[in-house]
Biopython code that builds the backbone (N, CA, C, O; Angstrom):
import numpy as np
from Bio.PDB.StructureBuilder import StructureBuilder

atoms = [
    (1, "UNK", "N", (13.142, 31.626, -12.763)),
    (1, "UNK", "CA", (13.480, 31.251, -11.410)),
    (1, "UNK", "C", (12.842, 29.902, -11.107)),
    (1, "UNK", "O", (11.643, 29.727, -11.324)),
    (2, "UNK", "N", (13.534, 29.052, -10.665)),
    (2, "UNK", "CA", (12.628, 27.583, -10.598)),
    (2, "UNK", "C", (12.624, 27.765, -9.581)),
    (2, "UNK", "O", (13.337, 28.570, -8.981)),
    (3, "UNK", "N", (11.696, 26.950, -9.079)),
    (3, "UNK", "CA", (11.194, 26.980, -7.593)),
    (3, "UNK", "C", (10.781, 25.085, -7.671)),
    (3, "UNK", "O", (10.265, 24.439, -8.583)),
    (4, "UNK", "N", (11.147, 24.763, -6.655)),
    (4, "UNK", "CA", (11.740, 23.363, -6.343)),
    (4, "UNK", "C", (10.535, 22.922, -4.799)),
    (4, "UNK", "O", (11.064, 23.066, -3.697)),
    (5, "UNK", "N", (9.622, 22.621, -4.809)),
    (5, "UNK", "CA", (8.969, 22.626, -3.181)),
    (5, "UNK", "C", (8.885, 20.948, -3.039)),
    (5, "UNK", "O", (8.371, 20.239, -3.904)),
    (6, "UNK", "N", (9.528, 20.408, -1.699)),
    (6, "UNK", "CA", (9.681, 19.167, -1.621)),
    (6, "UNK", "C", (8.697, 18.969, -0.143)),
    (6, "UNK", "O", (9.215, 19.177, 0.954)),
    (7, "UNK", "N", (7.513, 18.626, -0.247)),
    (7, "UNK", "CA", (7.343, 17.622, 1.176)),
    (7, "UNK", "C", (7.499, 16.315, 1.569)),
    (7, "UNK", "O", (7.426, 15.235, 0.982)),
    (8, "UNK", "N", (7.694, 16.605, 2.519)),
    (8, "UNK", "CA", (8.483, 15.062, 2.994)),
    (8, "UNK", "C", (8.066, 15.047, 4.797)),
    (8, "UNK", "O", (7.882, 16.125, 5.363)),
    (9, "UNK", "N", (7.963, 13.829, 5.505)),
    (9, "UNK", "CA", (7.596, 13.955, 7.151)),
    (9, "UNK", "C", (8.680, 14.387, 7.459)),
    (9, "UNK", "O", (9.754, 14.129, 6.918)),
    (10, "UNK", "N", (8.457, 15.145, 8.441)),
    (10, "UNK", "CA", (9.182, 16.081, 9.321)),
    (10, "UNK", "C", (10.347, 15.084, 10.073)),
    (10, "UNK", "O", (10.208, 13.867, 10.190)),
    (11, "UNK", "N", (11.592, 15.904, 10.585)),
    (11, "UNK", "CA", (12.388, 14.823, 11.040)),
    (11, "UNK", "C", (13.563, 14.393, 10.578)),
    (11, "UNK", "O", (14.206, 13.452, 11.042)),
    (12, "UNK", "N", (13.907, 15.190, 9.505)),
    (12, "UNK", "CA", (15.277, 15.302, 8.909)),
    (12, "UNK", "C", (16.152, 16.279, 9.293)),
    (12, "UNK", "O", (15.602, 17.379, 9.350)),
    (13, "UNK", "N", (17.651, 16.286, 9.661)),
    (13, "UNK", "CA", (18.119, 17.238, 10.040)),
    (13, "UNK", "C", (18.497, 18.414, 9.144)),
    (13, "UNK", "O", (18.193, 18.559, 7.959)),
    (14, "UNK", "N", (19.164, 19.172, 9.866)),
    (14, "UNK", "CA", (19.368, 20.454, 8.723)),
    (14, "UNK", "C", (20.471, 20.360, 7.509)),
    (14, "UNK", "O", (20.485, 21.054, 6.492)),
    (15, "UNK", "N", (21.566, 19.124, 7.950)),
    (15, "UNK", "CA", (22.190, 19.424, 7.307)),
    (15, "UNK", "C", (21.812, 18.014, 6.063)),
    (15, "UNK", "O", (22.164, 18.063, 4.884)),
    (16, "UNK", "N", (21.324, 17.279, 6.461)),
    (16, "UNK", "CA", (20.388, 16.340, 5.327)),
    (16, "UNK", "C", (19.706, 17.286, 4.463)),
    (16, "UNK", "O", (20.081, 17.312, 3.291)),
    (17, "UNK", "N", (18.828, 18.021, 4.803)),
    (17, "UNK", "CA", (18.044, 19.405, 3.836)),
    (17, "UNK", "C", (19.234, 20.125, 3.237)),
    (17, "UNK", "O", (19.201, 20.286, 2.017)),
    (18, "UNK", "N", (20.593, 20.719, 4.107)),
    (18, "UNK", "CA", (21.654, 21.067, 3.330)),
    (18, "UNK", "C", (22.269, 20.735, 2.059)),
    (18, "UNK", "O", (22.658, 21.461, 1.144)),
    (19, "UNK", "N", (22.270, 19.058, 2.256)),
    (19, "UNK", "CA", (22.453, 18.655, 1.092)),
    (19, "UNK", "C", (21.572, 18.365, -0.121)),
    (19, "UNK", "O", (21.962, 18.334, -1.288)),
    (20, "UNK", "N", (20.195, 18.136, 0.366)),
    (20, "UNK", "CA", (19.715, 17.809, -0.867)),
    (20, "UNK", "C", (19.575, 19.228, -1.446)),
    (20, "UNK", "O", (19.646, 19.475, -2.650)),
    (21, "UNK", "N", (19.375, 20.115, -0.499)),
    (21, "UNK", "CA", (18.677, 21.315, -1.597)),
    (21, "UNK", "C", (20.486, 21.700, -2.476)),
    (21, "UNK", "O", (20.372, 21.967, -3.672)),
    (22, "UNK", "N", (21.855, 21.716, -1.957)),
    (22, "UNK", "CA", (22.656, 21.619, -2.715)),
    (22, "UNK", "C", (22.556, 21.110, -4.025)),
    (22, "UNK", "O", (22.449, 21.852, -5.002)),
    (23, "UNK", "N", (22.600, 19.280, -4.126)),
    (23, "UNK", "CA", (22.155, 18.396, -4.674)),
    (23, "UNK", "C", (21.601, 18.838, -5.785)),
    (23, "UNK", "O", (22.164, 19.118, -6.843)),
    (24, "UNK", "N", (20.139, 18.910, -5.433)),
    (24, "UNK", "CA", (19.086, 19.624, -6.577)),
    (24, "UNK", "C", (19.299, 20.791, -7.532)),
    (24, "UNK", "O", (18.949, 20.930, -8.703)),
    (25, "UNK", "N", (20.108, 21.753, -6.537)),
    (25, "UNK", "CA", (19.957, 23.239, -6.929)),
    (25, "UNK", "C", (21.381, 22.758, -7.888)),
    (25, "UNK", "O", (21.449, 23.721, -8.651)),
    (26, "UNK", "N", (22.061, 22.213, -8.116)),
    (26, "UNK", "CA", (23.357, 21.414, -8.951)),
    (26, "UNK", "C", (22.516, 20.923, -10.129)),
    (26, "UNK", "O", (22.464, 21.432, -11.248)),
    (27, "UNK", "N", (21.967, 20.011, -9.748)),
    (27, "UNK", "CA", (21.057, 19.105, -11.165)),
    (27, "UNK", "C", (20.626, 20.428, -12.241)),
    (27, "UNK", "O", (20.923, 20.601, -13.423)),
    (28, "UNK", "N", (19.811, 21.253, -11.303)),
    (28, "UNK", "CA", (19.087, 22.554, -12.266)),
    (28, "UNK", "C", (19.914, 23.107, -12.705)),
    (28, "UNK", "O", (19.687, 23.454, -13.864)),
    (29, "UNK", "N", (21.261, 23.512, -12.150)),
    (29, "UNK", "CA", (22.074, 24.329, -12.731)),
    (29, "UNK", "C", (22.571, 23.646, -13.739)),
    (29, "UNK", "O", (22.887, 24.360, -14.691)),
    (30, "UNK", "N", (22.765, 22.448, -13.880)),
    (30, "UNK", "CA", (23.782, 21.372, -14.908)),
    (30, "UNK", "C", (22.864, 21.202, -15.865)),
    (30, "UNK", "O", (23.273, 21.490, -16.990)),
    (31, "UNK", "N", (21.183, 20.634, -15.755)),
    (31, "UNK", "CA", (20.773, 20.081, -16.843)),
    (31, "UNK", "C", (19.931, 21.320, -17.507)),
    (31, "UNK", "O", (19.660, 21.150, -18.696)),
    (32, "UNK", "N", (19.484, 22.531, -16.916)),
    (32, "UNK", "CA", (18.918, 23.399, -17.765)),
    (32, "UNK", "C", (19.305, 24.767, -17.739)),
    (32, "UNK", "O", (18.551, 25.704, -18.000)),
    (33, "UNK", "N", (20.812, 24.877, -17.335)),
    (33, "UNK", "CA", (21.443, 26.085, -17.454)),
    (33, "UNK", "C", (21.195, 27.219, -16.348)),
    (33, "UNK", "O", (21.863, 28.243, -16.491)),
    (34, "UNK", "N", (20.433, 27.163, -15.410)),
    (34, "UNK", "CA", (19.661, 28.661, -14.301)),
    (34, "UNK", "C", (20.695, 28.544, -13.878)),
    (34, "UNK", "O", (21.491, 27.610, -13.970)),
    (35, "UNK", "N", (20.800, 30.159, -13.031)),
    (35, "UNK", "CA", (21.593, 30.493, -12.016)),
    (35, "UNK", "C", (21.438, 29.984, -11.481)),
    (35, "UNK", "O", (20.394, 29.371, -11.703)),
    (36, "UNK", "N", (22.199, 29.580, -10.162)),
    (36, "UNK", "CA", (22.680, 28.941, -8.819)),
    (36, "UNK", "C", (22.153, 30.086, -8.043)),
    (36, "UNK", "O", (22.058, 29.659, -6.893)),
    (37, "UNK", "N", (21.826, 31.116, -8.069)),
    (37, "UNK", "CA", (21.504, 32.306, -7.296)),
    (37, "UNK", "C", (20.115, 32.225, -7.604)),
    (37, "UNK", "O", (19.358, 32.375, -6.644)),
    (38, "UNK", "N", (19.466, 31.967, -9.034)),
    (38, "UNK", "CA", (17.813, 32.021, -9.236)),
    (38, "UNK", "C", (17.352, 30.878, -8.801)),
    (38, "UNK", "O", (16.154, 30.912, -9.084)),
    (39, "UNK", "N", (17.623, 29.718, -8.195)),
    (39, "UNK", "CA", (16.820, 28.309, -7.604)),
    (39, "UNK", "C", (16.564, 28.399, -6.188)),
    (39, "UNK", "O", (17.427, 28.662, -5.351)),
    (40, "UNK", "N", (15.304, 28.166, -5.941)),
    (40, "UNK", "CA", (14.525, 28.051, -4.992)),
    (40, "UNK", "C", (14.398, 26.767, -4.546)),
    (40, "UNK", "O", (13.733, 26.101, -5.338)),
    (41, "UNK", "N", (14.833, 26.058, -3.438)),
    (41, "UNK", "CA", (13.966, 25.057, -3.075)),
    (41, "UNK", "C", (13.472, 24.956, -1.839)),
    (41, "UNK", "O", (14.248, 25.403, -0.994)),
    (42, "UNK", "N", (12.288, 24.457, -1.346)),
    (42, "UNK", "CA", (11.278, 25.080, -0.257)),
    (42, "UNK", "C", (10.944, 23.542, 0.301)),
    (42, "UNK", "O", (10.327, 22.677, -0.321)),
    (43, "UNK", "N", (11.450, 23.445, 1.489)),
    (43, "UNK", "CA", (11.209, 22.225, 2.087)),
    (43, "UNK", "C", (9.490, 22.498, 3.157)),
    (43, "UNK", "O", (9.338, 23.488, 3.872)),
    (44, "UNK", "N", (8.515, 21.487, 3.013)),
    (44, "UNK", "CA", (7.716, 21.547, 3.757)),
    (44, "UNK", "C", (7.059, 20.526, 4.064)),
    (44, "UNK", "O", (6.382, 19.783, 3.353)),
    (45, "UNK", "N", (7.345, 20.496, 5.496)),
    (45, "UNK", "CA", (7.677, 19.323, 6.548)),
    (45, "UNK", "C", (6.169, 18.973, 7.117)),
    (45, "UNK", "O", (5.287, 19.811, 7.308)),
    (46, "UNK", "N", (6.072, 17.671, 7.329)),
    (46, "UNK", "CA", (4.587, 16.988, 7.683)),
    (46, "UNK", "C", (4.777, 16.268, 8.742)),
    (46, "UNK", "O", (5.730, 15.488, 8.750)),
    (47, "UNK", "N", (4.052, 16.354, 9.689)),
    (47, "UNK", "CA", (3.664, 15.562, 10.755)),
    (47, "UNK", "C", (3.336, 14.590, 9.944)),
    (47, "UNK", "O", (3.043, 14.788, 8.765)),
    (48, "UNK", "N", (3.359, 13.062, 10.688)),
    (48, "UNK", "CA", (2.844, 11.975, 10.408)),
    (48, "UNK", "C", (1.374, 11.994, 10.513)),
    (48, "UNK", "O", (0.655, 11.375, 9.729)),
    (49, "UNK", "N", (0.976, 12.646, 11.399)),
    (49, "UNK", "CA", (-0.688, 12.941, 11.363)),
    (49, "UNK", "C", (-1.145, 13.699, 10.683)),
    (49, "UNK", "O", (-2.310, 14.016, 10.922)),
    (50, "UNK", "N", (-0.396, 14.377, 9.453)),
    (50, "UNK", "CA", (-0.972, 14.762, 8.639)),
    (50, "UNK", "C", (-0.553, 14.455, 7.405)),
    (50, "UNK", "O", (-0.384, 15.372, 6.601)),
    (51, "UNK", "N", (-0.380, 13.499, 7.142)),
    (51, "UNK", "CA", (-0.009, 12.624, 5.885)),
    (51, "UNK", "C", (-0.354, 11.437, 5.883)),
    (51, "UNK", "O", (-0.811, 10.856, 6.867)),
    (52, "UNK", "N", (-0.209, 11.035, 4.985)),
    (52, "UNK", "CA", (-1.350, 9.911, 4.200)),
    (52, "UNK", "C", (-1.130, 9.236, 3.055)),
    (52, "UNK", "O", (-1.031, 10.002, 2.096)),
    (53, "UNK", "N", (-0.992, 7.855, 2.732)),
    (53, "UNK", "CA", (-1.067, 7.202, 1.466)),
    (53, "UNK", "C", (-1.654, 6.230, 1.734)),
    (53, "UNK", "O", (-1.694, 5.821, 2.895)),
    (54, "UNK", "N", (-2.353, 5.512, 0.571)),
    (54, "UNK", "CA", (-3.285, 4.512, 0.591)),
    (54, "UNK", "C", (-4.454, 4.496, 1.760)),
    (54, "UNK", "O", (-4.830, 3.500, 2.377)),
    (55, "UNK", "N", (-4.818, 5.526, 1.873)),
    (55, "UNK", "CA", (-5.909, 5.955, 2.759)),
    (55, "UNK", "C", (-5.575, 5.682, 3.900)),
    (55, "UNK", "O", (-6.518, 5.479, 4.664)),
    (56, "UNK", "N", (-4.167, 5.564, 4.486)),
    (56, "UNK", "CA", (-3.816, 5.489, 5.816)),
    (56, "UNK", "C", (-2.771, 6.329, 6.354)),
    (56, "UNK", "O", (-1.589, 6.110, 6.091)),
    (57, "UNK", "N", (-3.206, 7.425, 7.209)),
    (57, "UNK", "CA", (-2.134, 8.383, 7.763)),
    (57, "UNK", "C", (-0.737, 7.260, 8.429)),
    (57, "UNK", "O", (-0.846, 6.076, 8.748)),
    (58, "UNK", "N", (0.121, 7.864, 8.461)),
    (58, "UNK", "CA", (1.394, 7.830, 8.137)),
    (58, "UNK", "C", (1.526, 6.989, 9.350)),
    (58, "UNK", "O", (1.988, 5.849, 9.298)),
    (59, "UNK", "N", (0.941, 7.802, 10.923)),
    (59, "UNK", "CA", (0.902, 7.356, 12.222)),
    (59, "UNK", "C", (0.358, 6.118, 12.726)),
    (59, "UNK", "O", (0.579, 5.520, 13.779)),
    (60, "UNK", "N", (-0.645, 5.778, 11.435)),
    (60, "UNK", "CA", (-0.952, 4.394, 12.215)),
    (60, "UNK", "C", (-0.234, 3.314, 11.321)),
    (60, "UNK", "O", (-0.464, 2.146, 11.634)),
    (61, "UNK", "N", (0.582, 3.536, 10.278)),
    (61, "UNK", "CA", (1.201, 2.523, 9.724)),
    (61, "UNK", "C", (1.813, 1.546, 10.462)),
    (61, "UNK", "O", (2.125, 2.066, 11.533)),
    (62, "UNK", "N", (2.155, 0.354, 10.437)),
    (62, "UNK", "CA", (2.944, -0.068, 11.383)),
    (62, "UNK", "C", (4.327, -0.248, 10.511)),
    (62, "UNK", "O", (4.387, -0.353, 9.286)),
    (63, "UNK", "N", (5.425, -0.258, 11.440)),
    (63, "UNK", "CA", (6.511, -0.038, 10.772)),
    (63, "UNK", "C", (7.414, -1.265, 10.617)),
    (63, "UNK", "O", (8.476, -1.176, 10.000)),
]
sb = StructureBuilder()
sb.init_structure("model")
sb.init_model(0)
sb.init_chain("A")
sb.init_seg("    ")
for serial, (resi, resn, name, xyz) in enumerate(atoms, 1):
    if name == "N":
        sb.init_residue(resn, " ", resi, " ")
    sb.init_atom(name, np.array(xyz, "f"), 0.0, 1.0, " ", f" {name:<3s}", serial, name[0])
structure = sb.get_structure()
């Protein structure tokens, strides 16, 4: 059973998540044979205040 867990900041709609987890759950099925019924993918969504790269949360980046 693969299990697929993507975080990403919060703020995408449902049907954007619709597609990628489609998307993905396609790739797994095509390049290593699993069921389409055994793929998992688990979206988990971040506040900007709680994320971080290069030692700077997300919120004070300027954009």
């Amino acid at each position: 059973m693969p299990l697929v867990q993507i975080t990403m900041l919060e703020g995408r709609t449902a049907e954007q998540k619709r597609k990628l987890a489609k998307r993905i759950t396609e790739a797994i099925v095509e390049e290593v044979g699993a069921r389409r019924a055994a793929i998992v993918v688990a979206f988990h969504e971040v506040s900007k205040e709680s994320y971080a790269t290069g030692g700077e949360l997300m919120i004070d980046k300027v954009k």
